[in-house]
N, CA, C and O of each residue as an XYZ file, in Angstrom:
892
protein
N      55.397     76.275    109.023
C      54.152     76.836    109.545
C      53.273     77.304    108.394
O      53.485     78.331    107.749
N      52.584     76.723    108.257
C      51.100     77.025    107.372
C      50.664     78.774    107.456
O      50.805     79.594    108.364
N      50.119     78.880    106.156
C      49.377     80.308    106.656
C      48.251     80.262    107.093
O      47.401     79.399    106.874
N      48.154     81.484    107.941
C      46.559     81.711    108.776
C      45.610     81.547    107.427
O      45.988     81.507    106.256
N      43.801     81.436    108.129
C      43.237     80.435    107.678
C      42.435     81.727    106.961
O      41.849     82.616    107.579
N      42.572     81.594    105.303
C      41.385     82.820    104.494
C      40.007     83.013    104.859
O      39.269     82.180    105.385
N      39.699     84.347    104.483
C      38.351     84.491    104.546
C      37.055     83.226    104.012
O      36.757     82.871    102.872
N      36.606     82.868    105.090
C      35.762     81.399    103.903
C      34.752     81.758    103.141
O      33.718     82.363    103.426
N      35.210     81.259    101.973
C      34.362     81.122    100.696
C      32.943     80.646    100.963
O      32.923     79.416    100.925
N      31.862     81.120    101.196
C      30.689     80.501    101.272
C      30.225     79.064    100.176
O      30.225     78.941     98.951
N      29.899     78.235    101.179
C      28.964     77.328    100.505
C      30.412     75.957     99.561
O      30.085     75.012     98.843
N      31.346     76.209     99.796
C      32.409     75.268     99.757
C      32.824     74.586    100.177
O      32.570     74.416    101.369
N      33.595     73.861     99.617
C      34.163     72.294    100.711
C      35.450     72.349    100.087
O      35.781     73.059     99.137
N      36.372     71.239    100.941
C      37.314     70.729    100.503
C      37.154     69.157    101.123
O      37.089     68.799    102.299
N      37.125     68.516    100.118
C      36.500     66.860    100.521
C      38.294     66.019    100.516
O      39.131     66.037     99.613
N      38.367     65.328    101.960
C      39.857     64.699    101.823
C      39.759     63.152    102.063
O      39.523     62.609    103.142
N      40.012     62.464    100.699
C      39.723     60.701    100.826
C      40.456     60.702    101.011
O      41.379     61.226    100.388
N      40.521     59.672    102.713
C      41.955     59.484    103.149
C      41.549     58.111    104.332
O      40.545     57.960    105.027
N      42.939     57.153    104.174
C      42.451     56.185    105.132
C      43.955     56.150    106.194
O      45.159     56.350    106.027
N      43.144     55.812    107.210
C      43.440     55.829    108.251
C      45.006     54.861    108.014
O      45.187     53.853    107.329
N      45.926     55.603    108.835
C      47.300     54.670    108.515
C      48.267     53.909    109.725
O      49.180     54.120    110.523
N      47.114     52.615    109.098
C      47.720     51.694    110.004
C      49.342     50.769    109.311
O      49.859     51.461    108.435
N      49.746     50.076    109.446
C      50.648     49.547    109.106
C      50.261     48.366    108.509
O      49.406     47.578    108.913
N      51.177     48.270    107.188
C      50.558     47.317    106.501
C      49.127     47.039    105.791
O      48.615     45.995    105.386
N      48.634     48.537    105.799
C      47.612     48.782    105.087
C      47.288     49.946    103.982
O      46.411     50.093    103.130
N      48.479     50.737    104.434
C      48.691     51.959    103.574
C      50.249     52.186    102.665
O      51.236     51.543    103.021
N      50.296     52.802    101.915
C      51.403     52.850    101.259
C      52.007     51.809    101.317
O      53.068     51.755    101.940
N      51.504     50.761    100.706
C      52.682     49.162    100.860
C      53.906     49.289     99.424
O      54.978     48.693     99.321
N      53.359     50.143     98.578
C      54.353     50.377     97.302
C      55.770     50.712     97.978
O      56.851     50.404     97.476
N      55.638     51.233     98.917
C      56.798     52.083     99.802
C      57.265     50.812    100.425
O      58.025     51.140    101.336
N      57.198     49.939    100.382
C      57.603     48.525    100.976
C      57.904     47.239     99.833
O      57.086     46.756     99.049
N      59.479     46.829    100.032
C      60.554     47.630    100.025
C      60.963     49.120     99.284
O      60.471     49.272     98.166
N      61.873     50.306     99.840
C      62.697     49.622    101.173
C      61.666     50.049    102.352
O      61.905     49.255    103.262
N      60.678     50.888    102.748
C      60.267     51.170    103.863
C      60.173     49.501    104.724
O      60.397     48.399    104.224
N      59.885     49.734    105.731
C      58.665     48.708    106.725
C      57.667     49.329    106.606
O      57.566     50.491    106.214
N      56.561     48.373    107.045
C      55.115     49.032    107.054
C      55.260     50.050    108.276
O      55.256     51.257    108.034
N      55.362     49.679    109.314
C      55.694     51.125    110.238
C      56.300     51.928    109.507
O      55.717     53.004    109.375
N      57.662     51.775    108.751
C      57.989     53.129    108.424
C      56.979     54.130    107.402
O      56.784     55.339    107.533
N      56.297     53.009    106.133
C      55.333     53.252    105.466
C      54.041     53.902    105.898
O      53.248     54.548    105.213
N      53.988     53.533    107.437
C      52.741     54.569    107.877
C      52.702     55.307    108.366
O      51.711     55.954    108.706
N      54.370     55.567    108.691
C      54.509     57.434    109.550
C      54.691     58.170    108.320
O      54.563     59.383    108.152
N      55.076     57.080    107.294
C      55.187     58.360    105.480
C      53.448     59.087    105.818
O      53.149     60.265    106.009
N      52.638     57.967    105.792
C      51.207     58.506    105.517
C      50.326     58.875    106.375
O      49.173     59.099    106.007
N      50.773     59.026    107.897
C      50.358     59.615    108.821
C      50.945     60.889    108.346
O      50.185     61.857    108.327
N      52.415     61.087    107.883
C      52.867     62.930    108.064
C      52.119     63.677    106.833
O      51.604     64.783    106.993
N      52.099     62.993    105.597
C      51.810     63.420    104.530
C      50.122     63.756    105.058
O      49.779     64.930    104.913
N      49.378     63.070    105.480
C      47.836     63.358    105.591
C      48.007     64.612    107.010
O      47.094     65.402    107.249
N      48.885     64.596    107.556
C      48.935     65.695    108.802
C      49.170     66.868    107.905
O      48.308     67.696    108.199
N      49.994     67.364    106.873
C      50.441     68.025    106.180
C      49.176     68.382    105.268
O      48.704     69.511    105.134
N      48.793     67.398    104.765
C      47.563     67.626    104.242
C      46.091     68.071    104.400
O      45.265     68.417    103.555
N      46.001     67.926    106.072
C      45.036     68.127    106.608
C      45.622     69.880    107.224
O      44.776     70.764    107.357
N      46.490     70.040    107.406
C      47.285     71.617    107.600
C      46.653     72.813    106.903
O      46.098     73.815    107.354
N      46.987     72.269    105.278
C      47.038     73.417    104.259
C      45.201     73.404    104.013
O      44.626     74.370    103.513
N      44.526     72.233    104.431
C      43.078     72.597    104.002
C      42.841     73.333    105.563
O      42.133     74.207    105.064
N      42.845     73.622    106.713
C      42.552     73.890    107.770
C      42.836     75.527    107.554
O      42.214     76.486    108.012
N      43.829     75.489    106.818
C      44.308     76.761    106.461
C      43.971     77.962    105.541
O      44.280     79.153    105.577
N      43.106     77.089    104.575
C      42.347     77.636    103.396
C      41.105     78.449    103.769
O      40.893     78.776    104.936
N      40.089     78.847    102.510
C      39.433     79.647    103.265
C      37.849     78.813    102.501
O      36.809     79.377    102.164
N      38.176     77.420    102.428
C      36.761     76.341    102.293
C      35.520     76.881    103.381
O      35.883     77.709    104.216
N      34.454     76.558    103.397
C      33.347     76.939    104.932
C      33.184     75.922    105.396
O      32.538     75.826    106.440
N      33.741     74.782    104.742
C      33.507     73.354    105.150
C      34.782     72.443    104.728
O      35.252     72.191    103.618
N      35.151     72.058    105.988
C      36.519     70.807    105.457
C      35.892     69.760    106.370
O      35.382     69.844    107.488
N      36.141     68.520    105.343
C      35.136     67.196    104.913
C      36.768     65.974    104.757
O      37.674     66.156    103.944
N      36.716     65.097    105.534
C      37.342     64.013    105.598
C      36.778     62.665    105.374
O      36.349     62.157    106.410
N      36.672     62.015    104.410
C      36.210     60.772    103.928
C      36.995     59.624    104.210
O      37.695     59.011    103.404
N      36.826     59.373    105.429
C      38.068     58.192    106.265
C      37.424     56.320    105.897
O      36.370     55.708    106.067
N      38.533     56.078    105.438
C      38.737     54.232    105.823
C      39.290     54.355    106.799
O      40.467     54.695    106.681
N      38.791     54.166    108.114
C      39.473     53.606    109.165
C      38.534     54.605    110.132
O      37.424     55.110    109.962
N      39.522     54.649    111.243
C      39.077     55.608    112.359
C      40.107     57.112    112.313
O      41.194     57.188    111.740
N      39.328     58.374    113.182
C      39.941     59.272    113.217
C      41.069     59.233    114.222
O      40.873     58.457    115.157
N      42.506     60.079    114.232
C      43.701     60.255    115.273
C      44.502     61.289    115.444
O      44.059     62.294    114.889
N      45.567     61.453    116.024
C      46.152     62.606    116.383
C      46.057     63.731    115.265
O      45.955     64.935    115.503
N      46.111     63.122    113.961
C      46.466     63.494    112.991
C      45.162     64.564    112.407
O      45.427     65.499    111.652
N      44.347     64.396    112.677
C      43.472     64.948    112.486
C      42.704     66.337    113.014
O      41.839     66.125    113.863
N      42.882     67.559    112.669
C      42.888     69.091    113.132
C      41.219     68.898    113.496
O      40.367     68.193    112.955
N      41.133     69.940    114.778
C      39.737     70.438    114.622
C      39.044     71.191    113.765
O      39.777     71.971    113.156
N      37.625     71.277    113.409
C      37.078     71.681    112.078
C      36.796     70.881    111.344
O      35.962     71.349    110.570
N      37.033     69.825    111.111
C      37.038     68.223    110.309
C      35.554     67.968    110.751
O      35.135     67.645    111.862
N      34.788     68.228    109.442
C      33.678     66.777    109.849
C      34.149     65.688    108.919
O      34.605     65.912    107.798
N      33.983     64.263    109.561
C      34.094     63.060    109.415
C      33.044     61.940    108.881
O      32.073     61.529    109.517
N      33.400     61.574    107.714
C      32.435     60.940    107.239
C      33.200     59.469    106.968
O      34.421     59.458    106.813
N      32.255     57.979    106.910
C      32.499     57.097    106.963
C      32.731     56.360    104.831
O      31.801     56.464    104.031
N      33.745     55.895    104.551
C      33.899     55.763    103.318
C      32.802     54.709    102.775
O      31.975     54.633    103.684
N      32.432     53.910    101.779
C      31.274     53.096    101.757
C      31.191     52.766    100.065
O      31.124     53.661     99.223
N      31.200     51.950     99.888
C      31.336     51.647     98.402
C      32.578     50.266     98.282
O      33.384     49.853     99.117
N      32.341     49.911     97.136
C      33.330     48.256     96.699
C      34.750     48.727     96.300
O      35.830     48.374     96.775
N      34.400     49.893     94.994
C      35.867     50.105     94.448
C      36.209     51.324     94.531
O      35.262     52.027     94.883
N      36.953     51.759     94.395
C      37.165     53.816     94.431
C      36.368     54.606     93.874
O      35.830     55.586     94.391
N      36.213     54.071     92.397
C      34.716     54.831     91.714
C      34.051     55.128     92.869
O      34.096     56.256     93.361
N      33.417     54.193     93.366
C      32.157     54.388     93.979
C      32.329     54.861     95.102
O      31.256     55.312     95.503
N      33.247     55.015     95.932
C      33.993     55.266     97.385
C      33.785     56.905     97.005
O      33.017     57.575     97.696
N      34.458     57.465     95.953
C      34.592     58.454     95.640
C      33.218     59.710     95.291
O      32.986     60.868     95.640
N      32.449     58.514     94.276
C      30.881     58.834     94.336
C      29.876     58.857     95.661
O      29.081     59.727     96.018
N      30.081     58.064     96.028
C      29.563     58.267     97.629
C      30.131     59.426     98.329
O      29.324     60.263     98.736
N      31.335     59.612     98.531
C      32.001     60.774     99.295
C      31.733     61.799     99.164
O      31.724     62.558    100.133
N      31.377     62.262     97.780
C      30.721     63.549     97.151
C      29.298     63.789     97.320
O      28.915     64.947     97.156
N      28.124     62.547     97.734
C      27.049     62.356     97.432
C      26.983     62.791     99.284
O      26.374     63.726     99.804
N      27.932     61.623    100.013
C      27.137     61.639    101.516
C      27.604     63.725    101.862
O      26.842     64.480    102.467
N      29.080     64.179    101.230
C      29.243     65.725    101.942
C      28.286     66.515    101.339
O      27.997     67.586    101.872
N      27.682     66.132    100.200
C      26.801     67.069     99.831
C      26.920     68.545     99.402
O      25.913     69.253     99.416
N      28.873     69.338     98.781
C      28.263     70.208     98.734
C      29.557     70.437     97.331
O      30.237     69.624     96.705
N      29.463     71.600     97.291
C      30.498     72.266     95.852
C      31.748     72.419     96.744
O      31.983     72.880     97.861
N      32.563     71.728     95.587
C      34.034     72.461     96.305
C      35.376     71.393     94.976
O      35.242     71.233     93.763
N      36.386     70.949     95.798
C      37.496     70.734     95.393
C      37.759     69.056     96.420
O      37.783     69.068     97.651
N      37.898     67.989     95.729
C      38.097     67.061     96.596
C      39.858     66.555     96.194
O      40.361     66.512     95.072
N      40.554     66.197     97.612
C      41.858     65.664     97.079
C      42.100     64.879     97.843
O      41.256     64.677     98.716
N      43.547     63.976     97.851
C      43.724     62.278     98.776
C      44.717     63.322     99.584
O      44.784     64.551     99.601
N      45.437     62.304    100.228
C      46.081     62.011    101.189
C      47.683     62.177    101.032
O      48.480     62.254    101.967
N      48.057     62.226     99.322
C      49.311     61.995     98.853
C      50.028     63.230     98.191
O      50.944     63.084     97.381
N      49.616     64.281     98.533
C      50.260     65.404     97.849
C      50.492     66.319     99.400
O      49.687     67.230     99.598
N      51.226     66.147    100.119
C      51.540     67.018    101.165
C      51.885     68.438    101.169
O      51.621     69.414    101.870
N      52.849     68.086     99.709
C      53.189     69.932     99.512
C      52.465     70.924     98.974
O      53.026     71.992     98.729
N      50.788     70.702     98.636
C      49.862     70.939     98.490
C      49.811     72.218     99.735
O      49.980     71.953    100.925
N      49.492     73.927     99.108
C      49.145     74.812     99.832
C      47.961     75.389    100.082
O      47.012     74.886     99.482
N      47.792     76.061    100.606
C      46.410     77.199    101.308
C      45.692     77.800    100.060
O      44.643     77.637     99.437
N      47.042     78.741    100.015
C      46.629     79.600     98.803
C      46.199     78.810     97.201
O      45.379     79.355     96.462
N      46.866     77.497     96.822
C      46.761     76.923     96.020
C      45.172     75.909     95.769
O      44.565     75.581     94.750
N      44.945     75.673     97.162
C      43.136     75.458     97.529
C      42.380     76.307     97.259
O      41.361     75.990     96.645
N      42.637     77.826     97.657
C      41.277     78.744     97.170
C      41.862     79.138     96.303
O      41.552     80.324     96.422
N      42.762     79.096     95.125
C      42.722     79.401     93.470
C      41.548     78.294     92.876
O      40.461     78.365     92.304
N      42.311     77.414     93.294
C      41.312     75.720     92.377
C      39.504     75.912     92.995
O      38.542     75.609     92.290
N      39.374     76.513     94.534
C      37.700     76.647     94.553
C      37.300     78.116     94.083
O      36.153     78.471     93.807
N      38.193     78.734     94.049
C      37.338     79.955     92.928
C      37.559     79.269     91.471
O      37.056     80.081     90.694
N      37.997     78.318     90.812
C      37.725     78.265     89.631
C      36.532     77.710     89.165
O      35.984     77.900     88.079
N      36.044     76.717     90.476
C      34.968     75.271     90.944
C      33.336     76.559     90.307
O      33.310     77.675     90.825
N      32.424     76.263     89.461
C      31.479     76.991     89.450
C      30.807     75.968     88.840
O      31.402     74.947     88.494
N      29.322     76.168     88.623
C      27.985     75.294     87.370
C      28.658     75.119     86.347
O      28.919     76.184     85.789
N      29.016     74.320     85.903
C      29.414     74.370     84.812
C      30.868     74.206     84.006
O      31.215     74.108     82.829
N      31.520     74.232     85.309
C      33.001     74.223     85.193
C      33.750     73.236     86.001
O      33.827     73.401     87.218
N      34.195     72.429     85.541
C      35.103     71.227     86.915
C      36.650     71.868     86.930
O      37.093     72.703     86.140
N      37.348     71.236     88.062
C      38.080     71.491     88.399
C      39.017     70.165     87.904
O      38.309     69.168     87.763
N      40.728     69.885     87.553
C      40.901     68.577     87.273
C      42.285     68.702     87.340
O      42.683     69.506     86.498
N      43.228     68.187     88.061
C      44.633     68.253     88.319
C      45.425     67.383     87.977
O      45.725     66.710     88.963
N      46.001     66.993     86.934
C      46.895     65.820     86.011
C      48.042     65.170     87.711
O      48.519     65.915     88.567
N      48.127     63.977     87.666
C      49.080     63.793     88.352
C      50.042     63.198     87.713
O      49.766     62.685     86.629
N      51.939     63.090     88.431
C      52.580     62.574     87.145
C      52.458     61.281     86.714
O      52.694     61.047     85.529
N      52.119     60.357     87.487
C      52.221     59.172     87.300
C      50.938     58.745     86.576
O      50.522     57.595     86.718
N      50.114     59.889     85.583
C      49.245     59.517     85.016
C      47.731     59.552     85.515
O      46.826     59.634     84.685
N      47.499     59.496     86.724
C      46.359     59.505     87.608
C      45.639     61.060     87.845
O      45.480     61.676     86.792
N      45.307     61.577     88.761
C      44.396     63.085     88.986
C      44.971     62.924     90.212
O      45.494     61.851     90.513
N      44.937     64.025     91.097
C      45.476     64.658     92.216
C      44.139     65.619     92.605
O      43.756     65.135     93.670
N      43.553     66.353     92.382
C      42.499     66.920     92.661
C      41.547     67.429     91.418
O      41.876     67.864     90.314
N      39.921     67.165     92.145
C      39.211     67.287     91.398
C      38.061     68.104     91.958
O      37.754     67.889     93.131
N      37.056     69.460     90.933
C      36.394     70.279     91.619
C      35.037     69.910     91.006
O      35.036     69.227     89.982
N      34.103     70.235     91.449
C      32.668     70.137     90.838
C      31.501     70.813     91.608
O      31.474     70.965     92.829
N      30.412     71.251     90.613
C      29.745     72.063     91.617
C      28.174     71.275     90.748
O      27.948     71.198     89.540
N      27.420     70.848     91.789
C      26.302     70.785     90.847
C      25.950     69.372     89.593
O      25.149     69.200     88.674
N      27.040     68.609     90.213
C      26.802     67.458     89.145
C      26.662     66.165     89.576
O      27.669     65.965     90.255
N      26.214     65.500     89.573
C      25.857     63.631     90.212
C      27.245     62.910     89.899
O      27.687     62.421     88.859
N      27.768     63.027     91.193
C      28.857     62.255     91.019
C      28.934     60.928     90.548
O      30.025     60.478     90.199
N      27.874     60.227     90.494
C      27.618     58.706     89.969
C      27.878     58.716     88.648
O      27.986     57.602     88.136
N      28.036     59.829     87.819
C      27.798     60.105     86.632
C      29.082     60.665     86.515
O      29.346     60.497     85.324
N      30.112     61.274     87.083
C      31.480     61.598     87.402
C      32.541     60.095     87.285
O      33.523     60.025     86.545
N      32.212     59.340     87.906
C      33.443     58.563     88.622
C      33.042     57.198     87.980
O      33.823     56.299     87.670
N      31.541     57.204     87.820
C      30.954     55.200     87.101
C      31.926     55.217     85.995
O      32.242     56.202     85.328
N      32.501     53.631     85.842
C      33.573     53.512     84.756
C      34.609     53.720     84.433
O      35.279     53.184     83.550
N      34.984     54.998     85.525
C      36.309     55.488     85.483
C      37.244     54.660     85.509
O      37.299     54.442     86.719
N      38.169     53.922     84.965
C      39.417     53.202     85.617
C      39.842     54.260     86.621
O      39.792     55.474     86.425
N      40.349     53.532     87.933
C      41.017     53.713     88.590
C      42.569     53.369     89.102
O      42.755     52.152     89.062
N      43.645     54.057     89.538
C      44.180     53.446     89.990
C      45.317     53.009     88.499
O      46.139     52.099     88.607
N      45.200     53.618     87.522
C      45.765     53.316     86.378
C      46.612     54.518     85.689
O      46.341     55.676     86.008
N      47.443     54.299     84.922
C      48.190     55.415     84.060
C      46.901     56.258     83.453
O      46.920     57.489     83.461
N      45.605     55.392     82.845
C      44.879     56.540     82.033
C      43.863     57.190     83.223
O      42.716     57.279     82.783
N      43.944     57.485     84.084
C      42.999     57.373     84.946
C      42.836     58.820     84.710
O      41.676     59.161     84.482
N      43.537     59.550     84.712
C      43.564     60.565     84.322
C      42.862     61.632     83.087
O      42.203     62.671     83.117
N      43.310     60.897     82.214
C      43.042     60.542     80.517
C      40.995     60.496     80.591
O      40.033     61.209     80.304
N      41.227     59.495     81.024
C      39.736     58.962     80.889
C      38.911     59.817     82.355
O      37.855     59.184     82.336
N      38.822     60.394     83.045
C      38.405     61.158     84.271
C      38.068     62.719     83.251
O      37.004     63.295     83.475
N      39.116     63.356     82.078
C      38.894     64.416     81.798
C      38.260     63.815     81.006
O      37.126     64.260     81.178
N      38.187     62.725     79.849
C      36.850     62.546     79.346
C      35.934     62.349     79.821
O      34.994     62.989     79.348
N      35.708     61.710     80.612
C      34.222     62.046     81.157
C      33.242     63.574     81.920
O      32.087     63.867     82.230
N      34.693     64.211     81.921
C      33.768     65.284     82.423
C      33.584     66.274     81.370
O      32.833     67.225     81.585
N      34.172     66.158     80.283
C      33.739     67.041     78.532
C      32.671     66.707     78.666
O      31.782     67.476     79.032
N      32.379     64.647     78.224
C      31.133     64.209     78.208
C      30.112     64.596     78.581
O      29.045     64.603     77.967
N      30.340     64.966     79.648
C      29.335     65.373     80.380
C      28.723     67.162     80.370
O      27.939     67.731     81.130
N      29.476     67.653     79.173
C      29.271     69.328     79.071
C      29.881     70.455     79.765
O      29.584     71.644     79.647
N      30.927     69.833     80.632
C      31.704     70.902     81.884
C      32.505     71.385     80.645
O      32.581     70.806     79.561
N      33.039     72.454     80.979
C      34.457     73.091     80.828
C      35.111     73.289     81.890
O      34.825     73.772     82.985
N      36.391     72.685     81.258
C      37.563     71.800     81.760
C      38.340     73.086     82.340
O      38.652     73.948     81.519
N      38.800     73.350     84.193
C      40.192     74.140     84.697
C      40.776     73.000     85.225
O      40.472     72.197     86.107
N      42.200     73.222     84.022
C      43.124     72.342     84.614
C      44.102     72.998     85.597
O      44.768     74.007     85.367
N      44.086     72.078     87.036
C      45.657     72.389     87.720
C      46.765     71.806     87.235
O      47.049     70.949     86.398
N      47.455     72.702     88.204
C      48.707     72.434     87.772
C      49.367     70.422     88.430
O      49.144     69.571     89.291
N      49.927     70.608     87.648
C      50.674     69.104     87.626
C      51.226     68.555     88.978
O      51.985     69.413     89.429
N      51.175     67.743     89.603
C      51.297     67.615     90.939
C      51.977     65.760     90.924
O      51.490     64.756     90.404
N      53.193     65.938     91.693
C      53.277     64.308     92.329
C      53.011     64.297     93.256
O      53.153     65.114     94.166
N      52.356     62.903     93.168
C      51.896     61.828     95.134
C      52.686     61.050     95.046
O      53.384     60.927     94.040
N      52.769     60.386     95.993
C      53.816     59.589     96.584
C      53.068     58.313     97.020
O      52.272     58.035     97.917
N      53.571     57.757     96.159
C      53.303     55.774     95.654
C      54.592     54.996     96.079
O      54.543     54.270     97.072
N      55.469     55.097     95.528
C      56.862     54.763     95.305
C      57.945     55.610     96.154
O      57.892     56.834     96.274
N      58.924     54.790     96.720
C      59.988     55.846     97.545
C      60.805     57.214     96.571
O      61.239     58.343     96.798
N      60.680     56.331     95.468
C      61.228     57.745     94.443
C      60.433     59.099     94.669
O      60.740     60.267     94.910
N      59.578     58.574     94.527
C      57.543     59.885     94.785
C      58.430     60.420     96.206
O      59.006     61.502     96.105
N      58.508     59.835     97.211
C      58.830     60.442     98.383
C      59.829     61.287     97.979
O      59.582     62.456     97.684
N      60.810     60.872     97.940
C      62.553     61.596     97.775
C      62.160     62.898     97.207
O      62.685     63.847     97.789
N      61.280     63.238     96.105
C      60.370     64.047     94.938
C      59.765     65.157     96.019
O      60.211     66.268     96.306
N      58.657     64.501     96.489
C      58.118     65.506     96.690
C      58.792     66.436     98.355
O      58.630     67.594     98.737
N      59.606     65.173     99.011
C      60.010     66.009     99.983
C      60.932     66.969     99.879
O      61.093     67.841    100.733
N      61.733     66.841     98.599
C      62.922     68.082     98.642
C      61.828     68.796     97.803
O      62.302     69.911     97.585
N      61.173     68.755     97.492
C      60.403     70.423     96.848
C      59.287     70.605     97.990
O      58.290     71.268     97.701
N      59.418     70.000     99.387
C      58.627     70.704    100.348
C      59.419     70.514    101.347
O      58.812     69.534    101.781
N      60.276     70.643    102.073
C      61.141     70.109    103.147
C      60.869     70.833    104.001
O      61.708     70.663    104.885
N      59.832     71.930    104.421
C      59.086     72.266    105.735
C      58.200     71.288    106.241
O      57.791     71.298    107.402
N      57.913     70.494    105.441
C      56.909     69.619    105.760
C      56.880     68.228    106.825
O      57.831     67.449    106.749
N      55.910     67.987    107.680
C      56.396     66.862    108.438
C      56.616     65.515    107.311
O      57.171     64.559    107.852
N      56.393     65.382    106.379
C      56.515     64.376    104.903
C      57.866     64.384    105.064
O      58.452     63.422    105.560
N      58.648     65.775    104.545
C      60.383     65.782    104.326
C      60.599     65.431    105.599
O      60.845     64.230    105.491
N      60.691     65.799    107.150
C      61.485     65.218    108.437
C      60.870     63.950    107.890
O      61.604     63.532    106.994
N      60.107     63.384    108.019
C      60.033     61.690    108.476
C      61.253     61.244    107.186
O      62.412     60.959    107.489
N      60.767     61.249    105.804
C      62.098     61.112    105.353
C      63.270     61.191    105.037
O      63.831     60.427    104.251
N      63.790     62.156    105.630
C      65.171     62.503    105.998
C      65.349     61.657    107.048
O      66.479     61.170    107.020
N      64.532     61.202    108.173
C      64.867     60.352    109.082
C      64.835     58.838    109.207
O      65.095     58.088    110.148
N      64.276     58.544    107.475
C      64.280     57.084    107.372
C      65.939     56.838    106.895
O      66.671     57.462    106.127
N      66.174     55.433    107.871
C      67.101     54.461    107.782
C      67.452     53.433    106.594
O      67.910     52.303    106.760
N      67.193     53.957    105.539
C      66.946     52.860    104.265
C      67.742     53.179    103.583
O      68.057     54.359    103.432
N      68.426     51.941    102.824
C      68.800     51.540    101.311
C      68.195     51.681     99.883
O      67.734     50.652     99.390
N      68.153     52.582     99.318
C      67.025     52.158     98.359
C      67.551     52.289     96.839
O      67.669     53.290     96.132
N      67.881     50.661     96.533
C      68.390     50.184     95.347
C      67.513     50.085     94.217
O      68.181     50.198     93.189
N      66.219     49.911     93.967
C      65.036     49.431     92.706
C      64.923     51.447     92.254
O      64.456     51.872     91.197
N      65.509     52.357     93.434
C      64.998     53.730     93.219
C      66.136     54.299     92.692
O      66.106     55.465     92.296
N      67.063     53.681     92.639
C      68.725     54.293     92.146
C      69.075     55.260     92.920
O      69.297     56.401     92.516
N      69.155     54.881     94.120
C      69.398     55.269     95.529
C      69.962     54.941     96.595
O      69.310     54.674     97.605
N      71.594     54.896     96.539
C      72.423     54.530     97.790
C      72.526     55.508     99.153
O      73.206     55.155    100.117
């Protein structure tokens, strides 16, 4: 059970890029050993979990940036916006451009992600200051900004890569911010990522679904 929901921070967001999880369209890394069904109740629980701890926070605005359509999974309070752009850069630049406001944006893949751990990272979010969360596999996990053209954030960025990370905090020096880094965070790409993050959250609907998967998993050094 999540904690009750903080006093809201005026004039904040918490922006959540997240696509809709159909089978065979989400988490396919998780395949083998998952099935795509099993692969999309991973990313139906993890985004339920995820959508929890922001519902819970004390944002004035929680902002969902969906590929797909909205579902069970989805809490009231959510405004819903449609994703739009070719590659993530720009998916991402758009997402920030269509919510329009200051805050902390994060995906879909960090479930054990808390309340309290959302309004540390948007009180750090100010003019002048970004927000930027190393993930392990090299990539970012959450990112804050107040006041800056995201086109000018995300253009060029590799995505989707070990430096993605690397090159995301250079660009925002570049750009004159001073840098609050979070703390270090795994998502879950790979069934190893799962196994990971569910025993360091096992309240979570993320840990039941995988405790309840039926799998072998040999490439993860996992009988």
């Amino acid at each position: 059970m999540r904690a009750r929901r903080r006093p809201a921070r005026a004039g904040q967001m918490v922006l959540v890029v997240a696509k809709e999880p159909v089978p065979g369209r989400v988490k396919t890394r998780l395949c083998p050993p998952c099935t795509p069904d099993q692969a999309a109740a991973v990313a139906a629980a993890a985004l339920a979990d995820t959508l929890d701890a922001v519902a819970a926070c004390g944002a004035s605005r929680r902002v969902v940036a969906l590929d797909g359509r909205p579902g069970p999974w989805l809490p009231p309070g959510f405004d819903v916006i449609p994703q739009r752009g070719d590659g993530l850069a720009e998916r991402l630049a758009n997402a920030w451009a269509d919510a329009g406001g200051t805050g902390i944006q994060i995906g879909m893949d960090t479930p054990q992600v808390e309340p309290g751990e959302l309004d540390a990272l948007l009180d750090a979010v100010a003019p002048g200051r970004a927000v930027l969360g190393p993930a392990v596999d090299g990539g970012w996990w959450v990112i804050g900004l107040a006041g800056v053209d995201p086109r000018l954030v995300f253009d060029g960025v590799p995505m989707s890569s070990p430096v993605t990370g690397a090159r995301q905090r250079q660009r925002l020096r570049a750009l004159g911010l001073e840098l609050h880094r979070a703390p270090v965070r795994r998502d879950i790409d790979t069934f190893a990522d799962l196994l990971e993050v569910a025993a360091g959250a096992p309240s979570t609907r993320t840990a039941a679904i995988a405790d309840a998967l039926d799998v072998t998993v040999t490439e993860a050094g996992v009988a």
